[in-house]
C-alpha positions, 0 to 999 in steps of 0.5 A, a space after each residue: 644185955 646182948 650186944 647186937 650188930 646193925 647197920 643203918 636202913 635208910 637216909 639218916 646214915 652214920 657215916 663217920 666224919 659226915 654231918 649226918 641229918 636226921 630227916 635228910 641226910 643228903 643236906 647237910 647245914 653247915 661242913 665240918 671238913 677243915 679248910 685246906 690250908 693258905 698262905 696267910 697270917 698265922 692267927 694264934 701263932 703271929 698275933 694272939 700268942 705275942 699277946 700272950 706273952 706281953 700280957 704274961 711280961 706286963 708290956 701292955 700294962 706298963 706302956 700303958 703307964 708310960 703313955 699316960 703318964 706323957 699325956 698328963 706331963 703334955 701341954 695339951 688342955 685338958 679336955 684332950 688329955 681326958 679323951 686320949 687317956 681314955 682312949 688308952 684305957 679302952 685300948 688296954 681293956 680290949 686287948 687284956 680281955 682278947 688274951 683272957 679269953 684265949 688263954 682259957 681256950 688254950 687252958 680248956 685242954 679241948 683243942 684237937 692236937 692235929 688242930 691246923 690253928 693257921 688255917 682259921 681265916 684272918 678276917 674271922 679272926 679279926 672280927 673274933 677279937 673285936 668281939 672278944 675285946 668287950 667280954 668283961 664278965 667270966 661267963 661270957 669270956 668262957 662262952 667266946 673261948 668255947 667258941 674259939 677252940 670249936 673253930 680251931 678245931 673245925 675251921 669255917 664251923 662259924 661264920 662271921 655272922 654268927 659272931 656277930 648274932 651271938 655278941 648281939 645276944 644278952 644273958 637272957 637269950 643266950 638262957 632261952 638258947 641253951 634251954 631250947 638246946 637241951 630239948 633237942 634231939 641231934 648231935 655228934 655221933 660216936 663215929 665222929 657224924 653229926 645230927 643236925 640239931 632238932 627242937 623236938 615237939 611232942 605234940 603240935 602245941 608243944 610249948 618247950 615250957 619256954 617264954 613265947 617273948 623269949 623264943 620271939 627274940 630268938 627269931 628276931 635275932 635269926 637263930 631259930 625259924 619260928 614262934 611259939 603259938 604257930 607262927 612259922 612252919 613246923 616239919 613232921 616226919 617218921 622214924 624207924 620205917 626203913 630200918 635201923 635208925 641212930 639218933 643221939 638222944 641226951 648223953 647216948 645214941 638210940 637206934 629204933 626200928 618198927 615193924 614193916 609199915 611202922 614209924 615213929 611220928 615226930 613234930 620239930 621246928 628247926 634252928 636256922 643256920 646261925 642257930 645250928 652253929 651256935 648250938 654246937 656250943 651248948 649241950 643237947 636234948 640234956 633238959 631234966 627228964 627230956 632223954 627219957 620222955 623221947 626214948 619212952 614215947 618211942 617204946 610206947 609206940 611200938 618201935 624196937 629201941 636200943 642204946 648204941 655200943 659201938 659205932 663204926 661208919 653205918 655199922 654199930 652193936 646196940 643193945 636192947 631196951 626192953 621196957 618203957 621208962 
């Protein structure tokens, strides 16, 4: 197929290092711009890579013999050594399961290697610890060292709020999440933007084949805005009318674009803030047949469709699809 050079026609723009919105790409939700850099304790330098390396001389494991073995030894009743036995048991967990879970983070090889680790603020790395102290299973470990390396990489993309939504959330919430996720148009573009992340409706009774309850406590715990079954608002909103449009679909980037007085309807109902940083942990619009379904509805309309090349600031070469799915 020919490659064709466009450039974007309207407010969703694509410029590079931007957080570009599909709707309004004037409000961004949250910034992707580092944080300048402090005076401040290192995070990973100072504190969590001493740890590394007294987990990889078994300090911890071997003081922690040491002091049990002194308590048992001790005078004190009985009662009192249990308690402070247990409490160093605890202690020892907590801080073998942080390192855990920093060094698959370091081991992930996805952290950027211009990545300013001293710019992650120490109040977010310390709430990130007390967190990551009480992951025990492998799942969950990999989940929070994603969520490390995203925050090293891009510091202040989390808040200590979501930290705090994300360890209140158990393995069915985070299931519900993630296949709400993968019915999702957005995300990052080719030339380092971002599409705010959109749960897509094809129709206004769209049910994203997911548990009303399940999305209920979504919404309990403040990821997303609204209910299955018409509680909360909906947004509507056309694509395609002013020009060529990008929109990360799946794996790859569309562009669209109808003819004069054209658009492409489209229904959603939107992640709040937490949602959307959490989003950035799981894969987008990737559910089994959801790329082609959306791209298909669009061919279908009538829109001119392509599948983005290269993309470089609002310019980009696509190249044309010219039949339905």
């Amino acid at each position: 197929m020919n490659e064709i050079n466009a450039a974007s026609g309207n407010s969703l723009n694509a410029a590079s290092g931007n957080n570009v919105g599909l709707v309004n790409a004037g409000n961004s939700t949250f910034n992707l711009n580092r944080a300048p850099k402090a005076k401040r304790e290192p995070f990973v330098t100072a504190s969590l890579r001493a740890k590394l390396k007294t987990r990889a001389d078994k300090t911890y494991l071997d003081s922690a013999i040491e002091n049990i073995s002194r308590v048992e030894n001790s005078d004190i009743d009985g009662a009192s050594k249990a308690a402070i036995i247990a409490t160093i048991n605890a202690e020892l967990a907590h801080n073998l399961n942080v390192e855990d879970v920093v060094q698959r983070a370091f081991s992930s090889g996805n952290i950027e290697e211009d990545a300013d680790i001293d710019a992650v603020d120490p109040e977010w790395a310390a709430r990130f610890t007390d967190f990551a102290g009480s992951k025990y299973s492998s799942e969950a470990q990999d989940i929070w060292a994603k969520l490390l390396v995203e925050e090293i990489n891009s510091p202040g993309c989390f808040s200590k709020k979501t930290l705090s939504i994300l360890d209140d959330m158990d393995s069915s919430d985070a299931r519900t999440f993630k296949d709400l996720c993968e019915r999702c148009i957005g995300g990052p573009l080719p030339n380092g933007g971002y599409q705010e992340p959109l749960p897509l409706m094809v129709g206004l009774h769209e049910d994203y084949s997911l548990d009303a309850n399940a999305i209920s406590r979504l919404k309990d715990l403040g990821l997303v805005s609204f209910d299955i079954g018409g509680v909360g608002m909906f947004t509507m909103s056309n694509l395609g009318a002013g020009g060529w449009q990008p929109i990360n679909v799946g794996k790859h980037t569309y562009c669209l674009s109808c003819e004069r007085g054209g658009s492409v309807e489209i229904v959603y109902r939107g992640f709040t803030r937490f949602g959307i940083e959490l989003s950035r942990l799981c894969d987008l619009g990737v559910a089994e047949g959801f790329e082609d379904s959306v791209v298909g509805s669009w061919l279908e309309s009538g829109a001119e469709v392509g599948i983005v090349t290269e993309m470089s600031g609002s310019e980009f070469k696509y190249a044309p699809i010219c039949k339905s799915f």
